[in-house]
C-alpha positions in Angstrom: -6.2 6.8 -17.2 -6.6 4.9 -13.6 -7.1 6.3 -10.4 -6.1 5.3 -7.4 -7.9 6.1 -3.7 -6.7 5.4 -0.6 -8.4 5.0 2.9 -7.6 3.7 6.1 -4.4 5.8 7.7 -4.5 7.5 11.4 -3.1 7.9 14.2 -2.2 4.5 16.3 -0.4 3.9 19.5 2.2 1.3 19.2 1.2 -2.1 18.9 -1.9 -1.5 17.4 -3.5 -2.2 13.9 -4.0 -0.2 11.0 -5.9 -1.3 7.2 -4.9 0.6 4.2 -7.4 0.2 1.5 -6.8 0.9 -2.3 -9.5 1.1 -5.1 -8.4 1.3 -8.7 -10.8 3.1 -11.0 -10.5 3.9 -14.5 -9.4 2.5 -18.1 -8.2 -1.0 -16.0 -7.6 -3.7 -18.9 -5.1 -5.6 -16.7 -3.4 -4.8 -13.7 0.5 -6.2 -13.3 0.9 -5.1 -9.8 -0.3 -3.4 -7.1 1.2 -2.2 -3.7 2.3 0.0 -1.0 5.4 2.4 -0.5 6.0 4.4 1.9 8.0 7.6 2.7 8.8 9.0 6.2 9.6 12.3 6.9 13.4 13.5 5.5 13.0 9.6 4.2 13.1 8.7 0.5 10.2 6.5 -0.3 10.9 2.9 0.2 8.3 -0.2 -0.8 6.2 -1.7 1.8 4.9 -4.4 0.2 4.0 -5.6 -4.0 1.1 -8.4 -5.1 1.1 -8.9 -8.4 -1.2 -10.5 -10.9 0.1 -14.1 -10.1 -0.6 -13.7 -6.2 2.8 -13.6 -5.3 4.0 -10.9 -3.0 7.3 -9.1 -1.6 7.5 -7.6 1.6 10.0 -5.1 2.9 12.4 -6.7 5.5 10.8 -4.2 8.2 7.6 -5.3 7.9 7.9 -9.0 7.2 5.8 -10.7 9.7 3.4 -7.8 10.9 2.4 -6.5 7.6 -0.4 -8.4 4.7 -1.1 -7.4 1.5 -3.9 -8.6 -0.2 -6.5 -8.0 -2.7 -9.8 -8.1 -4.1 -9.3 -8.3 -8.0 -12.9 -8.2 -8.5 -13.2 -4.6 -7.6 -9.6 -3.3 -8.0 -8.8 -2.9 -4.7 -5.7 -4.3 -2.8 -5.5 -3.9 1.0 -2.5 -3.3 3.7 -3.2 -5.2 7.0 -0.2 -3.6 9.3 0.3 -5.0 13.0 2.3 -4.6 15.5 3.0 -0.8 14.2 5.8 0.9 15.6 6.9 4.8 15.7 9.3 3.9 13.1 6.5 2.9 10.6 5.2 6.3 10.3 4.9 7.7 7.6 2.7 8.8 4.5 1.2 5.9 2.6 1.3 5.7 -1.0 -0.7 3.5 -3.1 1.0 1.9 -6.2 -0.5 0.7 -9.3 1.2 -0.9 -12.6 -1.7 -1.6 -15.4 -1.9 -2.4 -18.5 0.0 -4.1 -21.6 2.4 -1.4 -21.7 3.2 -1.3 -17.8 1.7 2.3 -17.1 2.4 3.4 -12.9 0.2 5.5 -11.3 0.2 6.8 -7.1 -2.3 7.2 -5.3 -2.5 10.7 -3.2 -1.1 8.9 -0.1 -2.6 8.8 3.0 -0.9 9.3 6.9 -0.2 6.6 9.1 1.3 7.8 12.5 1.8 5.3 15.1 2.7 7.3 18.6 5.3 5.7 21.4 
């Protein structure tokens, strides 16, 4: 089993900077990918942003240009740099995590981010 915790959401004003954090814990042989969706309210959930074990990463088009994703792999953790925010990035935060020869996915709890006009 892996866990997955996330930190960092809150309230922002438009234009400002938020850092999503997210530690995985547990039975972690390999990790395939890690990342960030997102789902607003009346929204379905959407990706944010993937890293995966090679370094390479994909961004939403939305967020292409203000958002980073990046990680740690020495302690499981892969982080969310988002600037610029905008009303329309609000939303909860889920972390996303694929480990493991067979591919396993686990979410994190998710964690608000609301970015006020």
């Amino acid at each position: 089993q892996v866990q997955l915790a996330e930190s960092g959401g809150g309230l922002v004003q438009a234009g400002g900077s938020l850092r999503l954090s997210c530690a995985a814990s547990g039975s972690i042989f390999r990790v395939n990918r890690m990342g960030w969706y997102r789902q607003a309210p009346g929204k379905q959930r959407e990706l944010v942003a993937i890293i995966f074990s090679s370094g390479s990463t994909t961004y939403a088009d939305s967020v292409k240009g203000r958002f980073t994703i990046s990680r740690d792999s020495a302690k499981n953790t892969v982080y969310l740099q988002m600037n610029s925010l905008n009303p329309e990035d609000t939303a909860v935060y889920y972390c996303n995590g694929v480990f493991g020869t067979f591919s396993r996915d686990y979410w994190g709890q998710g964690t608000q981010v609301t970015v006020s006009s």
